[in-house]
BAKELO-855430 format. One record per residue: x, y, z of N, C-alpha, C in turn; residue number from 1. Coordinates in Angstrom, 1 decimal, always signed. Layout:
BEGIN
ATOM       nu       nv       nw      cau      cav      caw       cu       cv       cw   gukol
ATOM        X        Y        Z        X        Y        Z        X        Y        Z     NUM
...
//
This chain:
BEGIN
ATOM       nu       nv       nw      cau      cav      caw       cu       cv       cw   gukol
ATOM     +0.8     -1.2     +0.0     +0.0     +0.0     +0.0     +0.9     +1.2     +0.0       1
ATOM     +0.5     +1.9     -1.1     +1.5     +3.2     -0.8     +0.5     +4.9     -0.6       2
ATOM     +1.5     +5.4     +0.2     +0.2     +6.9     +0.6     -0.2     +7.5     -0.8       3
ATOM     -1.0     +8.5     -1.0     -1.9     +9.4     -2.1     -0.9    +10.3     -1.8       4
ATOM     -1.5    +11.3     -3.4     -1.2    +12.8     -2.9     -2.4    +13.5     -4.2       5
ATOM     -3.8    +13.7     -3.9     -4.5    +13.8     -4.5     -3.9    +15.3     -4.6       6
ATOM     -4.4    +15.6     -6.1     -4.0    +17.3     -6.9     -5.4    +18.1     -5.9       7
ATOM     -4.5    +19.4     -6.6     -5.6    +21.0     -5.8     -6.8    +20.6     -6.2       8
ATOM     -7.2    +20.1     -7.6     -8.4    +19.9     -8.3     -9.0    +18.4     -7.4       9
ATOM     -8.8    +17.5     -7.2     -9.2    +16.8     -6.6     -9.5    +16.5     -5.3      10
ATOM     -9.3    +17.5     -4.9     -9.6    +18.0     -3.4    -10.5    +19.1     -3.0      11
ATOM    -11.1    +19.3     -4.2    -12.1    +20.9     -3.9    -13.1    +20.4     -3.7      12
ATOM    -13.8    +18.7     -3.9    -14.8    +18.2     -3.6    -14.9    +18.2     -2.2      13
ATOM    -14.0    +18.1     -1.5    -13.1    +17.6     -0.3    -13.9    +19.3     +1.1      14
ATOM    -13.2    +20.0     +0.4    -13.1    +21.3     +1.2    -14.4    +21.6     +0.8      15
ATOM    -15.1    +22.5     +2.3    -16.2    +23.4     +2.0    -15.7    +24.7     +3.0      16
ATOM    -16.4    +25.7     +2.0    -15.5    +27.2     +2.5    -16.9    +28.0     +3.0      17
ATOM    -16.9    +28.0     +3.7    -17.9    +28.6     +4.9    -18.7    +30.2     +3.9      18
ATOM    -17.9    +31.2     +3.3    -18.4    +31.8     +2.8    -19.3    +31.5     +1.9      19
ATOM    -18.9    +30.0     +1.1    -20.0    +29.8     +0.1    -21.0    +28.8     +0.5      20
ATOM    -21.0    +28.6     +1.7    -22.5    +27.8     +2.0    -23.3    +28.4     +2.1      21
ATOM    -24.9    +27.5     +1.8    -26.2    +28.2     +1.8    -27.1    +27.2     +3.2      22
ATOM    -27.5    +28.5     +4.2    -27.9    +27.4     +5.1    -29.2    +26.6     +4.3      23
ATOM    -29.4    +25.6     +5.6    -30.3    +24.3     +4.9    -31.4    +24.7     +4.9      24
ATOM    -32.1    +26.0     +5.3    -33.5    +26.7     +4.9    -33.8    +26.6     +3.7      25
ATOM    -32.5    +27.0     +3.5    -32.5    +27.8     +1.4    -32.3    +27.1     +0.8      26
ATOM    -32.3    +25.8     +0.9    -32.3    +24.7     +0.1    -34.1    +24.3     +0.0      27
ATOM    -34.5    +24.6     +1.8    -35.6    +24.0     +1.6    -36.9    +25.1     +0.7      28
ATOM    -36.6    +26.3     +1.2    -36.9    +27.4     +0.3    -37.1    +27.2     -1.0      29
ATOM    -35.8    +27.0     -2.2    -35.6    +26.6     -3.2    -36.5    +25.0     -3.7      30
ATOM    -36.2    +24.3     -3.2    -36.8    +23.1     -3.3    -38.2    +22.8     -3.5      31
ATOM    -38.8    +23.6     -2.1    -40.4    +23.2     -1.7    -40.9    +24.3     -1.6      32
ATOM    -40.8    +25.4     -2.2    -41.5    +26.7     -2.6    -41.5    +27.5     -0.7      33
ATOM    -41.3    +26.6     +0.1    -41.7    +27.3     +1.8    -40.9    +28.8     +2.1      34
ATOM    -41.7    +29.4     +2.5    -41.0    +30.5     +2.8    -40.4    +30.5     +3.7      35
ATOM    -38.7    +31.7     +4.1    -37.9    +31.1     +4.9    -38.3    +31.8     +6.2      36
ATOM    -39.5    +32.6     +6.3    -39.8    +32.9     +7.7    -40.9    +31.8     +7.8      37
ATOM    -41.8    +30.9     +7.5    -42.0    +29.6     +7.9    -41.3    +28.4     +8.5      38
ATOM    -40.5    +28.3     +7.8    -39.1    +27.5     +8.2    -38.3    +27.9     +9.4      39
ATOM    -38.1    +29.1     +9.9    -37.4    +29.9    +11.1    -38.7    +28.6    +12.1      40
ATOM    -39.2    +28.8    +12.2    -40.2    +28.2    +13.4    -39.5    +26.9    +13.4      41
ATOM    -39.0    +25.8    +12.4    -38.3    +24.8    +12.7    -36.8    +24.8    +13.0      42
ATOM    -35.9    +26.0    +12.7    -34.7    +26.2    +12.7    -34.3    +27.0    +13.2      43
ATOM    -32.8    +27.5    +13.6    -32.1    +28.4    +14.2    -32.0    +29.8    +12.5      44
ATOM    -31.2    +30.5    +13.4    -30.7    +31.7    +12.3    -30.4    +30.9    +11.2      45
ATOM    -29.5    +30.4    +11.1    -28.9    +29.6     +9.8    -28.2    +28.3    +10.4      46
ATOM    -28.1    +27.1     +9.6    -28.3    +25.6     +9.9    -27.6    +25.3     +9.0      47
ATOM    -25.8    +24.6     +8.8    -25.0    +24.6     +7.6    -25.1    +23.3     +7.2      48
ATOM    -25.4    +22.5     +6.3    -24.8    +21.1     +6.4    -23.1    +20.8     +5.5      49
ATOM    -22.2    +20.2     +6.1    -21.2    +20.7     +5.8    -20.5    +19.1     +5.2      50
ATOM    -21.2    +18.2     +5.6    -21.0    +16.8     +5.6    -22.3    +15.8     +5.8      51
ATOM    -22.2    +15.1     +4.8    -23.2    +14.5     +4.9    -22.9    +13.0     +3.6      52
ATOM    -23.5    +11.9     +4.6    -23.4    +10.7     +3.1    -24.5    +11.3     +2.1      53
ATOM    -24.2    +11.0     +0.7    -24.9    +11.0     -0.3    -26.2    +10.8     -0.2      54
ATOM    -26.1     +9.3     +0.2    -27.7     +8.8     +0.5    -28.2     +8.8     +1.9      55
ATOM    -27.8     +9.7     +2.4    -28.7    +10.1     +3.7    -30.1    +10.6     +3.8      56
ATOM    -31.4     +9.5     +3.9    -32.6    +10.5     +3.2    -33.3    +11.1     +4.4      57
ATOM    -34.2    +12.3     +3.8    -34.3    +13.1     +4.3    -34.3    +14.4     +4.6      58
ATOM    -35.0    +15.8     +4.9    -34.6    +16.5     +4.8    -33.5    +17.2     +5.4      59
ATOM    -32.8    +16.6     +6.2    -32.1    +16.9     +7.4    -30.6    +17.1     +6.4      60
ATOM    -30.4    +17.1     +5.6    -28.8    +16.6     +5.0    -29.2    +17.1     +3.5      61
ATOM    -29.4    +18.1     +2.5    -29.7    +18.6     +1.8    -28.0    +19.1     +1.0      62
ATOM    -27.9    +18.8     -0.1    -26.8    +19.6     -0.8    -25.3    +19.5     +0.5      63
ATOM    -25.2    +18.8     +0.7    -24.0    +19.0     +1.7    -22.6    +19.3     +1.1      64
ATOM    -21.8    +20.2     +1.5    -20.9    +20.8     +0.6    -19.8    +19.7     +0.6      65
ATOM    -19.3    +18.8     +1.7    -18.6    +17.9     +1.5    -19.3    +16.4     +1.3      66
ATOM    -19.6    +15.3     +0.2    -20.0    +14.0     +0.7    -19.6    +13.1     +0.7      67
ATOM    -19.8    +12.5     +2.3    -19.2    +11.7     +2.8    -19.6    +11.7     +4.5      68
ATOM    -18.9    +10.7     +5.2    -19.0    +11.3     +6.6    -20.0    +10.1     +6.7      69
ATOM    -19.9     +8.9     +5.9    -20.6     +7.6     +6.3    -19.7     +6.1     +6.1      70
ATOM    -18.5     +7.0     +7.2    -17.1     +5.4     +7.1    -17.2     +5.1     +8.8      71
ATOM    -18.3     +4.6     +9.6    -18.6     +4.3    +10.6    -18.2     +5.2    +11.8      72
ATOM    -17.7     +4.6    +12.8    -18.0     +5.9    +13.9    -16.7     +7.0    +13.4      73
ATOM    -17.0     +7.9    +14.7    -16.6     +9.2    +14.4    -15.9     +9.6    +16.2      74
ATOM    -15.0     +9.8    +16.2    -14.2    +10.7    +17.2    -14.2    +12.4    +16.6      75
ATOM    -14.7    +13.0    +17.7    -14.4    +14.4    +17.8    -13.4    +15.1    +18.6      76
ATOM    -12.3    +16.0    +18.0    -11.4    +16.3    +19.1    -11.3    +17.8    +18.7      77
ATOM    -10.9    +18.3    +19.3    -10.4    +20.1    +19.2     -8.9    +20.3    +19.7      78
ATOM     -8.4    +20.6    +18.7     -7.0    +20.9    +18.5     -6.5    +22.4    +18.5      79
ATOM     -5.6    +23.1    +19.8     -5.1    +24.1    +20.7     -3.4    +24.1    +19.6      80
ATOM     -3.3    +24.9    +18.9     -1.9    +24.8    +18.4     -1.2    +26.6    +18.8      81
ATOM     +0.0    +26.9    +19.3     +0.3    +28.2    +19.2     +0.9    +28.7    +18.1      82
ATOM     +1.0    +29.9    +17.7     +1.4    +30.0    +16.4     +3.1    +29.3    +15.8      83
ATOM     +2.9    +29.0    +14.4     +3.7    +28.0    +14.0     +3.4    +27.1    +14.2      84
ATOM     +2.6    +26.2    +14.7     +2.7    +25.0    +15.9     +1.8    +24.6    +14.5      85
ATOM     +2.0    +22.6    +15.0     +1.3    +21.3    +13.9     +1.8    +20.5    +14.8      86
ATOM     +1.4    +19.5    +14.2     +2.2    +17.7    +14.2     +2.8    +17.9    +12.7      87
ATOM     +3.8    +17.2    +12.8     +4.6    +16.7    +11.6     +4.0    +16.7    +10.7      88
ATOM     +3.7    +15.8     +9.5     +3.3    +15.2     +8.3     +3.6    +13.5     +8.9      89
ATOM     +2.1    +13.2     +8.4     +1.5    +11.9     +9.3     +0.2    +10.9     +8.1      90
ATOM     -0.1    +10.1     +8.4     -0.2     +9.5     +7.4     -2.3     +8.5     +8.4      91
ATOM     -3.0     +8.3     +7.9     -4.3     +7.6     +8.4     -4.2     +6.7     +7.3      92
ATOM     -4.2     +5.7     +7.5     -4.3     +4.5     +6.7     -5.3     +4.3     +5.6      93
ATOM     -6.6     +4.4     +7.0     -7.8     +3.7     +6.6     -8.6     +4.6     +7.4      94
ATOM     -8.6     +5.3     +8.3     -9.6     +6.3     +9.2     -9.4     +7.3     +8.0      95
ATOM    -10.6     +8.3     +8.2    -11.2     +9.6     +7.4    -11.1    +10.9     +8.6      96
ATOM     -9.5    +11.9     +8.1     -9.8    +12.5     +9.2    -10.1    +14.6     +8.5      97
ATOM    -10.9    +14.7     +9.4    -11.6    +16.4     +9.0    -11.8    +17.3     +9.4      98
ATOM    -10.9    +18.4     +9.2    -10.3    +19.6    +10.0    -11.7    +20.2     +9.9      99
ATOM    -11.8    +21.4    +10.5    -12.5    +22.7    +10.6    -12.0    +23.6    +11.4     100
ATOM    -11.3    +25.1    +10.8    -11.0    +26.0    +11.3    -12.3    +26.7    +12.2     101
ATOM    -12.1    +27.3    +13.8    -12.6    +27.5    +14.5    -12.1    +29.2    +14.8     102
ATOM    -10.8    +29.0    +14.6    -10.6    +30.5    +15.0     -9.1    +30.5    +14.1     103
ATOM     -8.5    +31.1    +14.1     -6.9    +31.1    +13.2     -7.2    +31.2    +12.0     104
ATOM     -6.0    +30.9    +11.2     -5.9    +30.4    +10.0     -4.5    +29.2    +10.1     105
ATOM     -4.9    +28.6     +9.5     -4.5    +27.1     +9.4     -3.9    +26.6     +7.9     106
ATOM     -2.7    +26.6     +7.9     -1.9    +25.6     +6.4     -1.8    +24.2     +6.5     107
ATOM     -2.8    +23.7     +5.7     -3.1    +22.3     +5.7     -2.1    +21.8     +4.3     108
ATOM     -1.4    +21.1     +4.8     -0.2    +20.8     +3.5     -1.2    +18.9     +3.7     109
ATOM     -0.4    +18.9     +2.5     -0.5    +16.8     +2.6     +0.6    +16.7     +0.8     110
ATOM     +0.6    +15.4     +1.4     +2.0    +14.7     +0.0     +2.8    +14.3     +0.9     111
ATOM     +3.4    +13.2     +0.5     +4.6    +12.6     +1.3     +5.7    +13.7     +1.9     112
ATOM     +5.9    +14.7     +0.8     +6.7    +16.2     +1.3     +5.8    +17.4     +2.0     113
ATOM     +4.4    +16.9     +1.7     +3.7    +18.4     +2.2     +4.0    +19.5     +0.9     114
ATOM     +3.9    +18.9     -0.2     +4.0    +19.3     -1.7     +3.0    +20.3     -1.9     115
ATOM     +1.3    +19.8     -1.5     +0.3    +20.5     -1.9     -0.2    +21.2     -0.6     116
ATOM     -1.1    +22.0     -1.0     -1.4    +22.6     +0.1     -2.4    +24.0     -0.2     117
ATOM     -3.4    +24.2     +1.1     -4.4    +25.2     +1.4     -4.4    +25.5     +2.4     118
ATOM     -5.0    +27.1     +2.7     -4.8    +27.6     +4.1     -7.1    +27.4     +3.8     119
ATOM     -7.2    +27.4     +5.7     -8.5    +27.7     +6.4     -8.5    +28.6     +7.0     120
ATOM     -9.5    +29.2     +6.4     -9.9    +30.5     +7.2    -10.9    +30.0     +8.3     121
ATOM    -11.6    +30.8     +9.4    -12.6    +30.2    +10.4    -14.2    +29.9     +9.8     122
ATOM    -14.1    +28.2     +9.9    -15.4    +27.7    +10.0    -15.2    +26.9     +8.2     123
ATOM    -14.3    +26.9     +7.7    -13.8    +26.1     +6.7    -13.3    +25.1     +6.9     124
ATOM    -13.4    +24.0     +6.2    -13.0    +22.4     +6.4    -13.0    +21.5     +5.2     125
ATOM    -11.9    +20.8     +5.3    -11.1    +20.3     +4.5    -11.6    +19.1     +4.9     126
ATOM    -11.7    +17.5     +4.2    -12.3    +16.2     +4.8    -10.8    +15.8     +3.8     127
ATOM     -9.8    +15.2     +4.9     -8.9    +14.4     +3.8     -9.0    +12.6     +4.0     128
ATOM     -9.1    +12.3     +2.8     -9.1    +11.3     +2.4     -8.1    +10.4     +3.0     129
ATOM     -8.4     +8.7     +3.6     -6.9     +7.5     +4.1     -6.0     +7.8     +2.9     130
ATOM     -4.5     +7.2     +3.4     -3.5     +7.3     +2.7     -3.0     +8.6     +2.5     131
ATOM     -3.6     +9.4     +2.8     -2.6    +10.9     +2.5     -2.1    +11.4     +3.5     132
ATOM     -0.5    +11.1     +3.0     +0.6    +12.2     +4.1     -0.5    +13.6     +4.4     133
ATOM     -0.7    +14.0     +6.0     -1.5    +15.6     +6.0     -0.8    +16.1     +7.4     134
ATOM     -0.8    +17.5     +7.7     -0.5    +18.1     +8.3     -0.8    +19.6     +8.6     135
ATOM     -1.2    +20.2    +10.0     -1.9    +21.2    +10.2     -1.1    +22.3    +10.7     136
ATOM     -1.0    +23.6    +10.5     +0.0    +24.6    +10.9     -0.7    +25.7    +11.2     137
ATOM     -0.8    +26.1    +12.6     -1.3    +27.5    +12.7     -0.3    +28.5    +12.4     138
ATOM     -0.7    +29.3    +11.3     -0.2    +30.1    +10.7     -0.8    +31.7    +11.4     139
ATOM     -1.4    +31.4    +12.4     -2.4    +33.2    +12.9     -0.9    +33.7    +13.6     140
ATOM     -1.2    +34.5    +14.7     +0.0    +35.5    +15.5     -0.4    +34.9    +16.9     141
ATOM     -1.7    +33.9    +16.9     -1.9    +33.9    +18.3     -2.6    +32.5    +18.4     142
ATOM     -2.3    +31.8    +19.4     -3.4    +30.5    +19.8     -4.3    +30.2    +18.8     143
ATOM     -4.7    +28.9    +18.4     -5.9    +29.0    +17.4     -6.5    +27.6    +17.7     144
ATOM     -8.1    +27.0    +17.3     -8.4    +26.1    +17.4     -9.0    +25.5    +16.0     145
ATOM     -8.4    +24.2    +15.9     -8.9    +23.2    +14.6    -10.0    +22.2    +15.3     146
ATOM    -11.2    +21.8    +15.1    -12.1    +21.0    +15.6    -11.3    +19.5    +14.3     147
ATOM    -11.3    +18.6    +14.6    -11.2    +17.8    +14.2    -11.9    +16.5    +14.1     148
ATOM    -12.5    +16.0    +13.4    -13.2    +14.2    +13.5    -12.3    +13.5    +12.9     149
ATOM    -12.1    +12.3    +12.9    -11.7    +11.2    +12.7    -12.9     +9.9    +12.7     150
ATOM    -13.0     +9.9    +11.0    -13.9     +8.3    +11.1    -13.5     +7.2    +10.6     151
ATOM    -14.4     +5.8    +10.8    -13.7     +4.6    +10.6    -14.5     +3.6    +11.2     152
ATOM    -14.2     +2.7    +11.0    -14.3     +1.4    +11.9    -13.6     +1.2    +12.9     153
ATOM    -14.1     +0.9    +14.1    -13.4     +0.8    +15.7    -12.1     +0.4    +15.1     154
ATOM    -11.4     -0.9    +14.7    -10.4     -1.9    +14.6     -9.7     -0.9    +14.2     155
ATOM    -10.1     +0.2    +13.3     -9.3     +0.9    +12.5     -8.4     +2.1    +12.7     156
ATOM     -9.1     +2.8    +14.3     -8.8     +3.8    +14.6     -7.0     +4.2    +15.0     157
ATOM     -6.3     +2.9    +15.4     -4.9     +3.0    +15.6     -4.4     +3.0    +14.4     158
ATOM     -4.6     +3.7    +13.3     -3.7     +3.2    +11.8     -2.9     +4.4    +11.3     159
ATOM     -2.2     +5.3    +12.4     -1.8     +6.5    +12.2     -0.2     +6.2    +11.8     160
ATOM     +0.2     +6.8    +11.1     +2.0     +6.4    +10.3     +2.4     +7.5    +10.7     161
ATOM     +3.7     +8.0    +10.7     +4.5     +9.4    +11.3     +5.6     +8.9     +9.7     162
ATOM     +6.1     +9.5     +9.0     +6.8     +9.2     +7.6     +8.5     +8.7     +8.7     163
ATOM     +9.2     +8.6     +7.8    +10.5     +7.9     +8.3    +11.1     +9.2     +8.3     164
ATOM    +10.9    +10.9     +7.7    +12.1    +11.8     +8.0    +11.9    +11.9     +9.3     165
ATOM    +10.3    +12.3     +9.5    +10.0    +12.6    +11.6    +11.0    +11.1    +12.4     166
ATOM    +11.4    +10.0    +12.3    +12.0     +9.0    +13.2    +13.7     +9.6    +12.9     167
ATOM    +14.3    +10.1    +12.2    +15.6    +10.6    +11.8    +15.4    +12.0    +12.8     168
ATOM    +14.3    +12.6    +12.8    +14.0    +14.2    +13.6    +14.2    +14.2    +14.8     169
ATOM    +13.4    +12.5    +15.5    +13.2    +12.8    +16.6    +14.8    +11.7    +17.4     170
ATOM    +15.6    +11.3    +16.6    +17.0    +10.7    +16.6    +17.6    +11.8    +17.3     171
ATOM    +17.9    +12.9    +16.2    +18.8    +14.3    +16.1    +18.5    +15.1    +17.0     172
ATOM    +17.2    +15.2    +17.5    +16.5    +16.5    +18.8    +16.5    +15.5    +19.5     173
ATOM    +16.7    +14.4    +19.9    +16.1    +13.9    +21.1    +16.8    +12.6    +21.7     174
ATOM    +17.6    +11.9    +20.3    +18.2    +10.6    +20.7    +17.4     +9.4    +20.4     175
ATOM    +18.3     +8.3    +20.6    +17.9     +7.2    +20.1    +16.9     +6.5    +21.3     176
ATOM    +16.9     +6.7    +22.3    +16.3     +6.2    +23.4    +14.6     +6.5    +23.6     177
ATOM    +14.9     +8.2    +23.2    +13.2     +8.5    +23.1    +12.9     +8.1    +22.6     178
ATOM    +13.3     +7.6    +20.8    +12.4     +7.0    +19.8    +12.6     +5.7    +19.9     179
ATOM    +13.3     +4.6    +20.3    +12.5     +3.4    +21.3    +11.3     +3.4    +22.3     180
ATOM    +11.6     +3.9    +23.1    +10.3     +4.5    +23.7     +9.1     +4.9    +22.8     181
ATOM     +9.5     +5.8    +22.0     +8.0     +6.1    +21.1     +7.7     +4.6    +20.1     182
ATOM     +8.5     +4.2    +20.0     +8.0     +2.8    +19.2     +7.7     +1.8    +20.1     183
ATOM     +8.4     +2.0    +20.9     +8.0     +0.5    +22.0     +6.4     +0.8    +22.9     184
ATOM     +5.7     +2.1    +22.3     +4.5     +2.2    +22.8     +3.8     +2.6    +21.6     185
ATOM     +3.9     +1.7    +20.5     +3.2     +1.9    +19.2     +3.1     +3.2    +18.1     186
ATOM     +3.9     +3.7    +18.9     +4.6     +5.0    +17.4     +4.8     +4.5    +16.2     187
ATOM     +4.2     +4.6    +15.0     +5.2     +4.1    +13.7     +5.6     +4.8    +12.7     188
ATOM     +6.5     +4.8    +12.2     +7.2     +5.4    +11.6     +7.6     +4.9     +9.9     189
ATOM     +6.4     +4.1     +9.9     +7.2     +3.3     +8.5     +5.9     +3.9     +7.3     190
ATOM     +6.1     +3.9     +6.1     +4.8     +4.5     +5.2     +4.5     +2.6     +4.7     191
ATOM     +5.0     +2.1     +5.6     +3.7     +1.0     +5.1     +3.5     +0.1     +6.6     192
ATOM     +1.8     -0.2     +6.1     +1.0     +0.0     +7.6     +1.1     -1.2     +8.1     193
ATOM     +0.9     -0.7     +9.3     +1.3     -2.0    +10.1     +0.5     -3.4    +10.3     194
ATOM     -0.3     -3.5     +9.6     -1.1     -4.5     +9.5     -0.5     -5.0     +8.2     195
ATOM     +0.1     -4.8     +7.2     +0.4     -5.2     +6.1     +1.9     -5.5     +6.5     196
ATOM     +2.6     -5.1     +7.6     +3.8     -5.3     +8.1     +3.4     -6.8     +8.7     197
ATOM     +2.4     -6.6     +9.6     +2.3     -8.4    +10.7     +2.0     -8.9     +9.8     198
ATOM     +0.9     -8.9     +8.9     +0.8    -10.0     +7.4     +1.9    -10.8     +6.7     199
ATOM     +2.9     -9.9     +6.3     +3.9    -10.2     +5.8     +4.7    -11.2     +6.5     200
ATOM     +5.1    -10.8     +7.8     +5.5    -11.5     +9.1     +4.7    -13.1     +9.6     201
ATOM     +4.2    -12.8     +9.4     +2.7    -14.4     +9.5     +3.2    -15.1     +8.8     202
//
């Protein structure tokens, strides 16, 4: 198995940019002739759907700017970076994981080098696809928060790779000892997954 590096163009399905969403009134508006001060009585000010599977029926999930967000459960986390601040370039096998800027602005690179890449402005989100090298950078002057999900199947959720320059990084800053320790508590550092590693090994 080798990681992706999907182009700018194949990634714009991917991303939804907050300025150009239409809340989910105005879909229903458009749709079913209802007016949107009718519809206020079942909704808030505005109601985004930002992800959604295809075939989700119903009105609840209308035009969703990203689709997808039906690869089993979901972990939600929020991510505190100081400016400059990320994790490395890092790799999800088989988990689906999906930024959304919250406050900052954010350089989301991905490619084995961190080759391609888009900044988030707040309340924009990127869904990157398993197998891609990705990595997040607060780029603001101050503190910022990325909300993050991660989906999958339970079994699946440990399938996180760190590339082999990060295990030479953490040699040179830190010694050969830490990075026993980081592997000897399931760090991995190889771009091929570890389940395709113990297969091999069997």
């Amino acid at each position: 198995m080798q990681t992706l590096c999907p182009t700018q163009e194949e990634m714009q399905s991917r991303i939804a940019r907050f300025d150009k969403l239409k809340p989910r009134a105005s879909h229903w508006n458009e749709d079913l002739g209802i007016p949107a001060e009718v519809l206020r009585i079942f909704n808030p000010k505005a109601n985004y759907v930002l992800m959604a599977p295809a075939s989700l029926p119903g009105r609840l999930s209308p035009n969703p700017a990203i689709v997808g967000g039906d690869q089993g459960v979901m972990r939600i986390g929020l991510a505190l970076a100081a400016p400059n601040d990320g994790p490395e370039l890092h790799v999800h096998w088989k988990t689906h994981e999906t930024f959304m800027a919250l406050s900052g602005r954010w350089l989301i690179r991905w490619g084995d080098e961190g080759q391609e890449s888009i900044v988030l402005e707040p309340y924009d989100m990127i869904a990157m696809p398993p197998r891609v090298a990705r990595q997040f950078i607060n780029i603001s002057d101050q503190d910022a928060h990325l909300l993050v999900f991660i989906q999958g199947q339970p079994e699946d959720f440990d399938d996180v790779g760190r590339l082999p320059s990060v295990r030479q990084k953490i040699i040179d800053q830190y010694g050969a000892d830490v990075l026993a320790a980081l592997e000897n508590n399931g760090w991995d550092f190889s771009l091929v997954p570890k389940s395709m590693r113990e297969g091999a090994e069997a």
